[in-house]
N, C-alpha and C positions, 0 to 999 in steps of 0.2 A: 752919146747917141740919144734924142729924144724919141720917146715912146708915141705911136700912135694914136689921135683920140679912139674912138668908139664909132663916130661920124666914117672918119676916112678906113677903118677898117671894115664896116659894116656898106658901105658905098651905096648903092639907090638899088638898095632890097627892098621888093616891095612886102608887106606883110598883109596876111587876111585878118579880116578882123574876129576877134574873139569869144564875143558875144552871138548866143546862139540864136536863133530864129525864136519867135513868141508863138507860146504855144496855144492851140487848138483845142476846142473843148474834149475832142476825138480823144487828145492826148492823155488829158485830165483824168483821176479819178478822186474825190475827196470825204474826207471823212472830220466826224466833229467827236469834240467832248463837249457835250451843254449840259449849263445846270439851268434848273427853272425855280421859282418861288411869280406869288404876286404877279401871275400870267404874264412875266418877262421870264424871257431865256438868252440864256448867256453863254459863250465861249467863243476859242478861238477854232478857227475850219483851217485842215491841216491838205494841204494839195500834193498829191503825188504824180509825178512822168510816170503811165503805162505804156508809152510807145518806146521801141526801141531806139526812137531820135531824140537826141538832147532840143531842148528847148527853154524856155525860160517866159517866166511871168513877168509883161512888163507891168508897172502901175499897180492898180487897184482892181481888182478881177471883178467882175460882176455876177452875182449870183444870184439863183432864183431857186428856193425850197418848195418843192413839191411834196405833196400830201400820197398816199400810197395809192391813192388813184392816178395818182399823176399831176391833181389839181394843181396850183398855184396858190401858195400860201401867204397870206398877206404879215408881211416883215418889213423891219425899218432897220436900217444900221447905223453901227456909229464904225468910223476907219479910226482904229487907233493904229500908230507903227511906232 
């Protein structure tokens, strides 16, 4: 008796995909370890889900450091992965 593939057993199931929605700055909360010397600062920025929804970062996230007024800090990056 030959065994069934996988195909004809599983027949035209449809499947959802698995990958979750990209998330929202809403979602986001982030936090760093930087070191600094020779007015460059350095590290990696560590991103956490606060919403109760799964989501996910697609790409290269965009980021913009504010001064404790709020300002906008003039930074340059380099994307390493």
């Amino acid at each position: 008796m030959r065994n069934p593939d996988l195909a004809t057993l599983l027949g035209s199931v449809a499947y959802a995909d698995p990958s979750p929605p990209s998330c929202t700055a809403a979602q986001l909360s982030a936090s760093t370890s930087l070191q600094g010397a020779t007015q460059s600062i350095v590290g990696p920025i560590l991103f956490t889900n606060i919403s109760a929804t799964a989501c996910a970062i697609q790409g290269i996230p965009t980021v913009q450091l504010l001064d404790k007024n709020g300002a906008t800090l003039d930074a340059s990056q380099i994307n390493q992965t």
